[in-house]
PDB file of N, CA, C, O and CB in Angstrom:
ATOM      1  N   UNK A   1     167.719  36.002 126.663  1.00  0.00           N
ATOM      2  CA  UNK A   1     167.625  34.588 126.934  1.00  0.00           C
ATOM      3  C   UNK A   1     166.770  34.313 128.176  1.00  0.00           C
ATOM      4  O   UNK A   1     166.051  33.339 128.401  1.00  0.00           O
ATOM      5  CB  UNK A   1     169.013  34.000 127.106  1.00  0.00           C
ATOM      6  N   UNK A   2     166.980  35.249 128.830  1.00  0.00           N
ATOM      7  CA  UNK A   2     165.937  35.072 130.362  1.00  0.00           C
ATOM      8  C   UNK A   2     164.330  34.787 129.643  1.00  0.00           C
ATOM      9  O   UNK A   2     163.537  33.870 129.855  1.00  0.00           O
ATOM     10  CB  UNK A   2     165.885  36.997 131.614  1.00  0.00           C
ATOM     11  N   UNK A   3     164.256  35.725 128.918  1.00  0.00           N
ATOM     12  CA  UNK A   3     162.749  35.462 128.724  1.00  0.00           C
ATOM     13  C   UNK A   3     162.339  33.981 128.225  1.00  0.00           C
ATOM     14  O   UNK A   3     161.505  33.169 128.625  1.00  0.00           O
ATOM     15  CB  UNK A   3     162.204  36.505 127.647  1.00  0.00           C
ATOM     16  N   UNK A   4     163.136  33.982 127.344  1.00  0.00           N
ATOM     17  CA  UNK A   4     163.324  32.428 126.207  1.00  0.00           C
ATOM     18  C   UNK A   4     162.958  31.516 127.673  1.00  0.00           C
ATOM     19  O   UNK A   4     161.887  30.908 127.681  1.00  0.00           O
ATOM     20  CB  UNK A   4     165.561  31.956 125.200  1.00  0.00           C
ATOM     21  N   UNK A   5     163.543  31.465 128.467  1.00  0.00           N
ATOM     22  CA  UNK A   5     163.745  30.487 129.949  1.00  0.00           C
ATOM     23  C   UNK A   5     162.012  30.146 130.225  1.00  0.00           C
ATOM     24  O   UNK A   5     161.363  29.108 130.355  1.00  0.00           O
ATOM     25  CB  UNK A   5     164.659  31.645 131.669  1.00  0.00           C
ATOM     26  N   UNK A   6     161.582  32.059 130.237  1.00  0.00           N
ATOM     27  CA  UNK A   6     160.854  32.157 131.089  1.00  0.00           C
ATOM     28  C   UNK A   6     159.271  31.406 130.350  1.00  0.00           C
ATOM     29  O   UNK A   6     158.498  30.628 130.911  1.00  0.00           O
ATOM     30  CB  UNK A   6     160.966  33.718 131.564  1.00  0.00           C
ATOM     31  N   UNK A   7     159.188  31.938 129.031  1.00  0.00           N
ATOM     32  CA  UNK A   7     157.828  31.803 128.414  1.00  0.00           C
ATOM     33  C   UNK A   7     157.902  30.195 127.848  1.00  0.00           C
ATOM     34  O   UNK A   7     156.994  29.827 127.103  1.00  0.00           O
ATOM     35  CB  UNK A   7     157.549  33.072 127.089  1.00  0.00           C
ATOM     36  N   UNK A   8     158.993  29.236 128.206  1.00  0.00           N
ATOM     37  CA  UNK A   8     159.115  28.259 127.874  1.00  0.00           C
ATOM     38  C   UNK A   8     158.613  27.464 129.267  1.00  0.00           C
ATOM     39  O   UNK A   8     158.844  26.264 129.415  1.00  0.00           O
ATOM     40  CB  UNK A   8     160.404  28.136 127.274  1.00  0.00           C
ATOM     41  N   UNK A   9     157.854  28.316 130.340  1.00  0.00           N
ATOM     42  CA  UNK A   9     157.523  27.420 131.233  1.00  0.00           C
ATOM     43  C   UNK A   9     156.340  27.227 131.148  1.00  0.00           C
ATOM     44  O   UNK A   9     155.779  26.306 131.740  1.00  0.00           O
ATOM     45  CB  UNK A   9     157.829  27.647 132.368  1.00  0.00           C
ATOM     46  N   UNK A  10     155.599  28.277 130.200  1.00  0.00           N
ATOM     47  CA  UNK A  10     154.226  28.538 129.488  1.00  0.00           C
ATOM     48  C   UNK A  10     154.357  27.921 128.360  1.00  0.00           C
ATOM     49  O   UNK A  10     153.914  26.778 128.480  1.00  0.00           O
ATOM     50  CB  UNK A  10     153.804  29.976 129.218  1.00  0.00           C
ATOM     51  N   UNK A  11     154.747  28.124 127.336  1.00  0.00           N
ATOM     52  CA  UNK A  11     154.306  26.903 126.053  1.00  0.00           C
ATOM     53  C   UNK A  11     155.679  26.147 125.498  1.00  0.00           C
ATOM     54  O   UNK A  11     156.875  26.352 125.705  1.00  0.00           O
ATOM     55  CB  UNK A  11     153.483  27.787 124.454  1.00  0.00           C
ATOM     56  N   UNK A  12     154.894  25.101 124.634  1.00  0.00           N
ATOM     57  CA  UNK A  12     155.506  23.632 124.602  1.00  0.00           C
ATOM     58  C   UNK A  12     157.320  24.893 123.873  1.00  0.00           C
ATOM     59  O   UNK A  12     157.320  26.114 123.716  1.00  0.00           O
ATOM     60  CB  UNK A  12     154.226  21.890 122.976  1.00  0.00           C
ATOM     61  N   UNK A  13     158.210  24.153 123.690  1.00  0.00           N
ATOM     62  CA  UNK A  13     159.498  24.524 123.727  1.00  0.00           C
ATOM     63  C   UNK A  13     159.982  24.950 122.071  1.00  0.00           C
ATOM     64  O   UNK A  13     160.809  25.784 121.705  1.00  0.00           O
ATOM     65  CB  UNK A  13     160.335  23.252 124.428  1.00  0.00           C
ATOM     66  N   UNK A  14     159.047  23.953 121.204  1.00  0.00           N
ATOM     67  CA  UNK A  14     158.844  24.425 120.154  1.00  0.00           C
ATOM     68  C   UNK A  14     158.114  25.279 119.608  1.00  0.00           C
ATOM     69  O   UNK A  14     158.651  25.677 118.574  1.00  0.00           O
ATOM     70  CB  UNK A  14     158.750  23.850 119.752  1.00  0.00           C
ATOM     71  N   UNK A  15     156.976  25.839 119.836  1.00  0.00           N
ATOM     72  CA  UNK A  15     156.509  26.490 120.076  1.00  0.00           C
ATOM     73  C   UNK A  15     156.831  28.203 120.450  1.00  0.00           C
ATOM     74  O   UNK A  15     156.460  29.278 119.979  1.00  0.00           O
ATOM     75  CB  UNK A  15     156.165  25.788 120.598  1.00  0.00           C
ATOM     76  N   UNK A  16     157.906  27.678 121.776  1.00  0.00           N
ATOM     77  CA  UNK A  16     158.574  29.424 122.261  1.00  0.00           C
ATOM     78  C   UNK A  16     159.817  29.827 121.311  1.00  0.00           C
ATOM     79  O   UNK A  16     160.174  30.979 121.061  1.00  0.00           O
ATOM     80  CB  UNK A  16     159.363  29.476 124.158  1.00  0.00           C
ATOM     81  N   UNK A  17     160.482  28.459 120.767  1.00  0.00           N
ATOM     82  CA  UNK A  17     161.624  28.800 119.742  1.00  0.00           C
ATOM     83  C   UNK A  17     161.127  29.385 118.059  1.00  0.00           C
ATOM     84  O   UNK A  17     161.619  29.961 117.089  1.00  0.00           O
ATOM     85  CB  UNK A  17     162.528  27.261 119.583  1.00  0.00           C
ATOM     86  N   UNK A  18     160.132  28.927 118.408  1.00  0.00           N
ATOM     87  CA  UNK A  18     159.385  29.546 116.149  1.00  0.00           C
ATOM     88  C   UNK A  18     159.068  30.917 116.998  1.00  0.00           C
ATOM     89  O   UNK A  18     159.829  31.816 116.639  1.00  0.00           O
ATOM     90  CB  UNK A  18     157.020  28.369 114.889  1.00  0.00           C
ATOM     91  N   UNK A  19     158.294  31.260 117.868  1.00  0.00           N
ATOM     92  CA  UNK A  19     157.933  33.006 118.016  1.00  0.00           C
ATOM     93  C   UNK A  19     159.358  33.173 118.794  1.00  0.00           C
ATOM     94  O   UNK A  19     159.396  34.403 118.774  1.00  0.00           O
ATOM     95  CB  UNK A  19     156.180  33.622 119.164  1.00  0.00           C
ATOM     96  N   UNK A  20     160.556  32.788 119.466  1.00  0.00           N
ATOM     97  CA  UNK A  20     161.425  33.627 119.666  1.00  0.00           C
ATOM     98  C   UNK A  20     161.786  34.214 118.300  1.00  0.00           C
ATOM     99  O   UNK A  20     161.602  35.392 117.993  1.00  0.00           O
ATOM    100  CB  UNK A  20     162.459  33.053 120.397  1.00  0.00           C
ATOM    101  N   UNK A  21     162.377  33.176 117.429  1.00  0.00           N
ATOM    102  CA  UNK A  21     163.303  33.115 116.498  1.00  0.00           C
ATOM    103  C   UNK A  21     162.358  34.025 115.177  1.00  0.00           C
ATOM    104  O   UNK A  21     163.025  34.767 114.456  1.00  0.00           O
ATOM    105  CB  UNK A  21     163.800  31.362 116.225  1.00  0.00           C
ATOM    106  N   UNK A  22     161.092  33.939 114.967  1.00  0.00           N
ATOM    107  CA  UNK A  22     160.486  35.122 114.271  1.00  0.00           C
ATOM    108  C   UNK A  22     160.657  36.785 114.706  1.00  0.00           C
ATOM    109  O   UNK A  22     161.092  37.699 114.005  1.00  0.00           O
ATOM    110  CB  UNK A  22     159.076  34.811 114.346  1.00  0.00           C
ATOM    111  N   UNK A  23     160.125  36.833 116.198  1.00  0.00           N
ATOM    112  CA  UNK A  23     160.669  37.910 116.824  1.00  0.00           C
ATOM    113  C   UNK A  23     161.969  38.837 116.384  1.00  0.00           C
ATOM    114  O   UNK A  23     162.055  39.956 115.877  1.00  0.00           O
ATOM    115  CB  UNK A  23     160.890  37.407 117.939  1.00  0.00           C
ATOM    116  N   UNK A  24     162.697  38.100 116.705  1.00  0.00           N
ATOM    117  CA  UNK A  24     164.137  38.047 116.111  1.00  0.00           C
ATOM    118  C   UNK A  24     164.236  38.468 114.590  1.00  0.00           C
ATOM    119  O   UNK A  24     164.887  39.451 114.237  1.00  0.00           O
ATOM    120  CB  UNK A  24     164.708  36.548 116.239  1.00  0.00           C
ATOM    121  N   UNK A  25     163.559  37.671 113.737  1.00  0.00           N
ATOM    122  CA  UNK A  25     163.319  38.027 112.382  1.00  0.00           C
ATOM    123  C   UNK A  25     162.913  38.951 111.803  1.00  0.00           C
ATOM    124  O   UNK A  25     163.540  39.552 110.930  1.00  0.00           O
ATOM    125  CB  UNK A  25     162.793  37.489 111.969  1.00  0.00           C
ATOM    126  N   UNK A  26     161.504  39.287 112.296  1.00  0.00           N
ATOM    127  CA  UNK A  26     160.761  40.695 112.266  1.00  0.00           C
ATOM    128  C   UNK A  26     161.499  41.873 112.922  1.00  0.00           C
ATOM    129  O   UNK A  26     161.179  42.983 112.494  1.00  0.00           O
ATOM    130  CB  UNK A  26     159.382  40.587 113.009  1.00  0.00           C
ATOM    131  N   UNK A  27     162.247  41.832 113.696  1.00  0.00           N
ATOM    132  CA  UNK A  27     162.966  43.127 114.589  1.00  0.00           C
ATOM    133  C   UNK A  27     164.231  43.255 113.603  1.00  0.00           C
ATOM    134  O   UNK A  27     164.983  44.224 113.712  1.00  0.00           O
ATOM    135  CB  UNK A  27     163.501  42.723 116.531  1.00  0.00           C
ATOM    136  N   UNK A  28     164.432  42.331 112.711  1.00  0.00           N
ATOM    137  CA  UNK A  28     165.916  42.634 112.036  1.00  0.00           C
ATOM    138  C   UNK A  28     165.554  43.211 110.919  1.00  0.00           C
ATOM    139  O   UNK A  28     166.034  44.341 110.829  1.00  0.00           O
ATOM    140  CB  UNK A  28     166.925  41.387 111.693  1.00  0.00           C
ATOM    141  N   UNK A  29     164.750  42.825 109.822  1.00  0.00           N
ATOM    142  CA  UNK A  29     164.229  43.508 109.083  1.00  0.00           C
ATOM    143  C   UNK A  29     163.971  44.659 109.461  1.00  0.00           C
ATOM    144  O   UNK A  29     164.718  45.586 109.149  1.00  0.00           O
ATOM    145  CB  UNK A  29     163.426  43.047 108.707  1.00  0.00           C
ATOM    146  N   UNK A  30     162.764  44.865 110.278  1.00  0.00           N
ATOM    147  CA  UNK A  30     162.578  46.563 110.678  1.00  0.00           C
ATOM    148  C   UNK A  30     163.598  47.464 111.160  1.00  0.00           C
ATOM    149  O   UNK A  30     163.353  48.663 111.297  1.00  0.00           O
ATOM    150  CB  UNK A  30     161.654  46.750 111.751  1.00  0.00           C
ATOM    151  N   UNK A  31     164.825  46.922 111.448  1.00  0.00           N
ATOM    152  CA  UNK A  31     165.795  47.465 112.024  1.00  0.00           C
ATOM    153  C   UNK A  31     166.224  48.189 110.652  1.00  0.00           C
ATOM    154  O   UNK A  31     166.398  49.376 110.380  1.00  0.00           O
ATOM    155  CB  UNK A  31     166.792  46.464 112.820  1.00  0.00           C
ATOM    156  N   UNK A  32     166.354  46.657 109.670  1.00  0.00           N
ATOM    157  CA  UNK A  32     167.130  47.522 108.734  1.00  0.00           C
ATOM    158  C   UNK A  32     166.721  48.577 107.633  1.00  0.00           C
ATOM    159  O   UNK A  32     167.445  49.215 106.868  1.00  0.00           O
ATOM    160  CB  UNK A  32     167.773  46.723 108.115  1.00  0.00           C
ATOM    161  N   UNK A  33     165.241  48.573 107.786  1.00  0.00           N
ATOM    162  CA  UNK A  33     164.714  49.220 106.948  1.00  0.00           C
ATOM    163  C   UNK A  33     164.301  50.738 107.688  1.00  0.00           C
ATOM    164  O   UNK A  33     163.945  51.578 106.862  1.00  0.00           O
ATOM    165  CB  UNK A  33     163.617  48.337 106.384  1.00  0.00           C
ATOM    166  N   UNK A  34     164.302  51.051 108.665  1.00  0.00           N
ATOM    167  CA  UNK A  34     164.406  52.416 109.806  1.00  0.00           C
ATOM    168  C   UNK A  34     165.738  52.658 109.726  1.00  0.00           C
ATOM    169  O   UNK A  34     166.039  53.729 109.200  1.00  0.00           O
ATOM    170  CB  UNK A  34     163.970  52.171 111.541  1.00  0.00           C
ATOM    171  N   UNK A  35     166.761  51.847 110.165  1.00  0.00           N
ATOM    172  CA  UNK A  35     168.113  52.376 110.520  1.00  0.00           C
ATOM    173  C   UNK A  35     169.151  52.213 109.396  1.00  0.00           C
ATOM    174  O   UNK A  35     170.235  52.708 109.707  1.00  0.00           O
ATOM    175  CB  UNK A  35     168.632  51.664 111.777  1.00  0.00           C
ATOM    176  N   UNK A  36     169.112  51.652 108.170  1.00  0.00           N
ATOM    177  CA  UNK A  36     169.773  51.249 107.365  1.00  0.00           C
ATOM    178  C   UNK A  36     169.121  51.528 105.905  1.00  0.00           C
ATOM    179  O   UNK A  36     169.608  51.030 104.890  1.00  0.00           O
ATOM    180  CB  UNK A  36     170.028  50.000 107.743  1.00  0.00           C
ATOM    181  N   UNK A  37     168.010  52.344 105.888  1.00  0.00           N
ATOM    182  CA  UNK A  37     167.544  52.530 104.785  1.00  0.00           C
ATOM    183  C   UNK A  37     166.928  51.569 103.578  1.00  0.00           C
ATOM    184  O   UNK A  37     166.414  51.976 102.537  1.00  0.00           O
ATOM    185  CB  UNK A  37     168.362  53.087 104.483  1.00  0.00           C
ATOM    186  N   UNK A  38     167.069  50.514 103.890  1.00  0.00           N
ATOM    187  CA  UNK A  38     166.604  49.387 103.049  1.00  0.00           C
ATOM    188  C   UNK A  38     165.210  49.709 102.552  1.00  0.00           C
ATOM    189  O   UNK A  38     164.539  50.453 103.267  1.00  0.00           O
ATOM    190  CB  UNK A  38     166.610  48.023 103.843  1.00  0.00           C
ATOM    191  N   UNK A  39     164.641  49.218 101.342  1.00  0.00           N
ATOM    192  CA  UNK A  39     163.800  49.250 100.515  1.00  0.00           C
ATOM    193  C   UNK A  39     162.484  48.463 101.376  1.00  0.00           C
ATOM    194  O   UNK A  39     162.462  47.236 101.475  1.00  0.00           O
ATOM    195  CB  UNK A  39     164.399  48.637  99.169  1.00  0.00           C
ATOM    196  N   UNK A  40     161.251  49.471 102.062  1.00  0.00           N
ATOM    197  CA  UNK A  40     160.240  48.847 102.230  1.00  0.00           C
ATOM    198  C   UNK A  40     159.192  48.488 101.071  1.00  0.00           C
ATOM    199  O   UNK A  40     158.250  49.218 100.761  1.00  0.00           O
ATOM    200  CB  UNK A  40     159.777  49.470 103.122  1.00  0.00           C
ATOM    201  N   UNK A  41     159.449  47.443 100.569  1.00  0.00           N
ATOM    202  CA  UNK A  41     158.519  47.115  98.973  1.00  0.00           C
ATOM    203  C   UNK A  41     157.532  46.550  99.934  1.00  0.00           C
ATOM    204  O   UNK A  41     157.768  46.061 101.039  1.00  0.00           O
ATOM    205  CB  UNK A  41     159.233  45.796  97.429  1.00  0.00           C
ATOM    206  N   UNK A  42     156.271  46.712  99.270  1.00  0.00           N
ATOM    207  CA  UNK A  42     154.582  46.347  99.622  1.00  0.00           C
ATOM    208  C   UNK A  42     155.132  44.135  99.176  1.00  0.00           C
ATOM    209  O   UNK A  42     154.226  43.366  99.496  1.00  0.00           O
ATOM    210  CB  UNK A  42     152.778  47.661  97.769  1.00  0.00           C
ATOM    211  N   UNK A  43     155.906  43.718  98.801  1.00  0.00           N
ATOM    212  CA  UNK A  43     156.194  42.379  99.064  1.00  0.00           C
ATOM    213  C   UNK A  43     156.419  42.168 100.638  1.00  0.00           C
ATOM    214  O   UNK A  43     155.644  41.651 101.443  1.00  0.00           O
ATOM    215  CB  UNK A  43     157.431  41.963  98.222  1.00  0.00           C
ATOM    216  N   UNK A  44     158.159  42.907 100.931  1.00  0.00           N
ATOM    217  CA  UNK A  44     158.374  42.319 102.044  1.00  0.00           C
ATOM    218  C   UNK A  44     157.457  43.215 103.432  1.00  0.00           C
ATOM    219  O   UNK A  44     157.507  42.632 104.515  1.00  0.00           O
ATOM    220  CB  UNK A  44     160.048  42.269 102.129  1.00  0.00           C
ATOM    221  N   UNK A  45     156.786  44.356 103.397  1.00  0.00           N
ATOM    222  CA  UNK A  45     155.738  44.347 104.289  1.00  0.00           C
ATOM    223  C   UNK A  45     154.426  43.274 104.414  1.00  0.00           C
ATOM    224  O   UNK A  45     153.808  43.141 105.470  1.00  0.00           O
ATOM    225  CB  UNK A  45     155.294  45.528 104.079  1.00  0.00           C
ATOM    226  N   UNK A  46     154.102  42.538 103.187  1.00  0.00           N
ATOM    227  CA  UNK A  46     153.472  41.951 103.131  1.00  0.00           C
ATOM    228  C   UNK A  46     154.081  40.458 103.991  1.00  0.00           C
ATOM    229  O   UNK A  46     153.466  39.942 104.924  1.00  0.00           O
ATOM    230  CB  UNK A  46     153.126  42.129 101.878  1.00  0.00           C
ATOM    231  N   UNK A  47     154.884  40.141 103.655  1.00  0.00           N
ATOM    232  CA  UNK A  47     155.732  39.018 104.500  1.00  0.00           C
ATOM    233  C   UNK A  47     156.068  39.527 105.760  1.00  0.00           C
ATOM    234  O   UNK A  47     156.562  38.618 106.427  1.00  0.00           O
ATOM    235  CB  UNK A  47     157.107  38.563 103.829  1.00  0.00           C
ATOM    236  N   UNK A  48     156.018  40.554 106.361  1.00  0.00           N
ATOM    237  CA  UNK A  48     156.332  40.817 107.742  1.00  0.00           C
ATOM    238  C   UNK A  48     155.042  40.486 108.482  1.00  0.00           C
ATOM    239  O   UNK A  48     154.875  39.674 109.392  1.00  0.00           O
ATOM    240  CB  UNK A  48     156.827  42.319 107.989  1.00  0.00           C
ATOM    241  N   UNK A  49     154.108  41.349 107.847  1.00  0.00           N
ATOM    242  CA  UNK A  49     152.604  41.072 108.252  1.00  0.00           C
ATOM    243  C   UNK A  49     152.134  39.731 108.491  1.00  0.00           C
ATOM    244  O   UNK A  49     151.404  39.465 109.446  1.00  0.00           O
ATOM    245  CB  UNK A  49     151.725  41.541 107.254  1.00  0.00           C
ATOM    246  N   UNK A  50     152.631  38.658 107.439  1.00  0.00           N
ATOM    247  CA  UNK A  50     152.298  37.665 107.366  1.00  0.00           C
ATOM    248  C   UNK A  50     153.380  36.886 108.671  1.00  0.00           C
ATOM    249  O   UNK A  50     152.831  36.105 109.448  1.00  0.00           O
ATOM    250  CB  UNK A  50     152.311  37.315 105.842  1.00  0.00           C
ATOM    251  N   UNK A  51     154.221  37.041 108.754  1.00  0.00           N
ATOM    252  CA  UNK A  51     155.203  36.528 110.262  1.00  0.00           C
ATOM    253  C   UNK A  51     154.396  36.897 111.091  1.00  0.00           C
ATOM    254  O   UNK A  51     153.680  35.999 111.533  1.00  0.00           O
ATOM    255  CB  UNK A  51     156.770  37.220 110.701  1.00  0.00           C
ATOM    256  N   UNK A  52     154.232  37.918 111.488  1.00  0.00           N
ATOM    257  CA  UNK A  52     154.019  38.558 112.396  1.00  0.00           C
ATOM    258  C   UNK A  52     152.240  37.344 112.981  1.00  0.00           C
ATOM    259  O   UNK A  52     152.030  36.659 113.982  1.00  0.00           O
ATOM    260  CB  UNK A  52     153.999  40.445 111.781  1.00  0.00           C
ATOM    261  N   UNK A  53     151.630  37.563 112.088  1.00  0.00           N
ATOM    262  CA  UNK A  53     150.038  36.953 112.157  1.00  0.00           C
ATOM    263  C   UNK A  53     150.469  35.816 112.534  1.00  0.00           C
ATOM    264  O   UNK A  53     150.038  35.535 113.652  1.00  0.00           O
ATOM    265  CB  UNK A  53     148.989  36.853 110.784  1.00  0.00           C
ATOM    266  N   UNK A  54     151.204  34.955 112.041  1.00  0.00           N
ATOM    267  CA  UNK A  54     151.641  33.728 112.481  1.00  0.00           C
ATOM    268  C   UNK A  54     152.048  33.421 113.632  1.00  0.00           C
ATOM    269  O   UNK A  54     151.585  32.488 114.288  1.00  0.00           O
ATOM    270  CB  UNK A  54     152.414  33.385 111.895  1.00  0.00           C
ATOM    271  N   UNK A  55     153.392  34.535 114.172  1.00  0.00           N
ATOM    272  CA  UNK A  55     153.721  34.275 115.848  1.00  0.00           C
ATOM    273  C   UNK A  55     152.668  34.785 116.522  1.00  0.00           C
ATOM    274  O   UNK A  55     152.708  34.532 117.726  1.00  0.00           O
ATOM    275  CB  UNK A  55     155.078  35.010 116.497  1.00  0.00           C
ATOM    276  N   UNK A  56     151.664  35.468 116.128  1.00  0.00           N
ATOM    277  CA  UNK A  56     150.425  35.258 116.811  1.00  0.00           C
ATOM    278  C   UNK A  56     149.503  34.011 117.189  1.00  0.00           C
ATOM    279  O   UNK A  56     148.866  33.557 118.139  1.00  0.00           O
ATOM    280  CB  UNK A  56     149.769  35.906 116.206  1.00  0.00           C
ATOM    281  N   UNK A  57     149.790  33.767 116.008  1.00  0.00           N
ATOM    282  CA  UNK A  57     148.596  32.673 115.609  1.00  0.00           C
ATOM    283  C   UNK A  57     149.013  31.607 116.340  1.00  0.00           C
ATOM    284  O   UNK A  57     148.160  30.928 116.913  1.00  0.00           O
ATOM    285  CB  UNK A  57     148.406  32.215 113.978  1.00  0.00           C
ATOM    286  N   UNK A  58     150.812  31.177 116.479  1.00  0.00           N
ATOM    287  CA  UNK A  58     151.356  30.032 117.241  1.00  0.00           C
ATOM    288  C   UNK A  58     150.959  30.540 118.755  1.00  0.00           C
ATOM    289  O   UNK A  58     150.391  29.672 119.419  1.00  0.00           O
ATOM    290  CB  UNK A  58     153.117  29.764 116.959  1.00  0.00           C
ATOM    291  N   UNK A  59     151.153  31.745 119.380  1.00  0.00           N
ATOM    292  CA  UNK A  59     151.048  31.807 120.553  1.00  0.00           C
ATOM    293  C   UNK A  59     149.256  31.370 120.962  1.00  0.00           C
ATOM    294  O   UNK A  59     148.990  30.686 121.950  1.00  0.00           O
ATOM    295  CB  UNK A  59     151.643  33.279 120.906  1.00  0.00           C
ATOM    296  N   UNK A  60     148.366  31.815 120.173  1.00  0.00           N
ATOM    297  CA  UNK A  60     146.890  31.625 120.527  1.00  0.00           C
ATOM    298  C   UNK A  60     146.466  30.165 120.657  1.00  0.00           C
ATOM    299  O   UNK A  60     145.764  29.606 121.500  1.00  0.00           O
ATOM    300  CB  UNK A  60     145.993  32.282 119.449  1.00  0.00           C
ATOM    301  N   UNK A  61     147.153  29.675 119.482  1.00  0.00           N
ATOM    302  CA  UNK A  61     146.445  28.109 119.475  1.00  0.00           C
ATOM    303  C   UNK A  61     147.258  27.127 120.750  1.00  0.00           C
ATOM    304  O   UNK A  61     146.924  26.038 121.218  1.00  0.00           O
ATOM    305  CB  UNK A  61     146.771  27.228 117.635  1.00  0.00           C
ATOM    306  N   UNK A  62     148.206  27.838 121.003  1.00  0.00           N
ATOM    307  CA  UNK A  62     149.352  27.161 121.907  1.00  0.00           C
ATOM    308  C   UNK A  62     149.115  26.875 123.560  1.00  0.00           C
ATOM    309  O   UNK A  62     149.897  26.214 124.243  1.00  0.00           O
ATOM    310  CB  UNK A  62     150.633  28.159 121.812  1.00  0.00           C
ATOM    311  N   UNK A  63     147.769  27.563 124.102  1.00  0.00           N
ATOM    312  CA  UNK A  63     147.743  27.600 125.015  1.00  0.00           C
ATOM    313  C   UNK A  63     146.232  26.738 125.332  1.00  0.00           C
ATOM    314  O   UNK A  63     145.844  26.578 126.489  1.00  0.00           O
ATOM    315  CB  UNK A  63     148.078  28.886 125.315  1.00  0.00           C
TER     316      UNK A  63
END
Protein backbone atom coordinates (compact mmCIF):
# COMPACT_ATOMS: atom_id res chain seq x y z
CA UNK A 1 0.00 0.00 0.00
CA UNK A 2 2.97 2.37 0.62
CA UNK A 3 3.74 2.31 -2.91
CA UNK A 4 -0.06 2.70 -4.05
CA UNK A 5 0.45 6.16 -1.66
CA UNK A 6 3.53 6.77 -3.28
CA UNK A 7 3.12 6.54 -7.31
CA UNK A 8 -0.26 8.22 -6.76
CA UNK A 9 1.70 11.44 -6.18
CA UNK A 10 2.97 10.84 -9.81
CA UNK A 11 -0.13 9.89 -11.81
CA UNK A 12 -3.77 10.85 -11.85
CA UNK A 13 -5.37 8.19 -9.04
CA UNK A 14 -7.13 6.35 -11.63
CA UNK A 15 -4.68 5.73 -13.47
CA UNK A 16 -2.29 4.21 -10.36
CA UNK A 17 -5.46 1.98 -9.35
CA UNK A 18 -5.94 0.13 -13.20
CA UNK A 19 -1.82 -0.62 -13.13
CA UNK A 20 -1.99 -1.38 -9.29
CA UNK A 21 -4.92 -3.64 -9.61
CA UNK A 22 -3.50 -5.33 -13.07
CA UNK A 23 -0.19 -5.82 -11.30
CA UNK A 24 -2.00 -7.65 -8.87
CA UNK A 25 -3.71 -9.58 -11.68
CA UNK A 26 -0.77 -10.56 -13.69
CA UNK A 27 1.28 -11.70 -10.42
CA UNK A 28 -1.77 -14.01 -9.51
CA UNK A 29 -2.04 -15.77 -12.53
CA UNK A 30 1.73 -16.32 -12.79
CA UNK A 31 1.71 -17.36 -9.34
CA UNK A 32 -0.65 -19.89 -10.14
CA UNK A 33 0.62 -21.25 -13.04
CA UNK A 34 4.61 -21.65 -11.48
CA UNK A 35 3.35 -22.59 -8.04
CA UNK A 36 0.08 -24.33 -8.56
CA UNK A 37 0.54 -25.95 -11.79
CA UNK A 38 -2.24 -24.43 -13.73
CA UNK A 39 -2.51 -24.81 -17.48
CA UNK A 40 -0.29 -22.15 -19.43
CA UNK A 41 -2.57 -22.25 -22.80
CA UNK A 42 -1.04 -19.84 -25.69
CA UNK A 43 -4.87 -18.00 -24.91
CA UNK A 44 -4.22 -16.98 -21.42
CA UNK A 45 -0.38 -16.05 -22.17
CA UNK A 46 -1.74 -14.21 -24.82
CA UNK A 47 -4.05 -12.18 -22.35
CA UNK A 48 -1.24 -11.71 -19.90
CA UNK A 49 0.85 -10.17 -22.64
CA UNK A 50 -1.93 -8.20 -23.59
CA UNK A 51 -2.40 -6.75 -19.61
CA UNK A 52 0.73 -6.44 -19.24
CA UNK A 53 1.20 -3.96 -22.72
CA UNK A 54 -1.61 -2.10 -21.40
CA UNK A 55 -0.27 -1.24 -17.74
CA UNK A 56 2.40 -0.10 -19.82
CA UNK A 57 0.70 1.68 -22.15
CA UNK A 58 -1.48 3.48 -19.11
CA UNK A 59 1.74 4.35 -17.36
CA UNK A 60 3.41 6.03 -20.78
CA UNK A 61 0.53 8.03 -21.94
CA UNK A 62 -0.07 9.07 -18.22
CA UNK A 63 2.66 11.24 -17.73
Amino acid sequence: MILLVKVTKELPIGTAYAVWTGIGAVGTVLLGIIVFKEPATLWRLFFISTLIISIVGLKVVSY
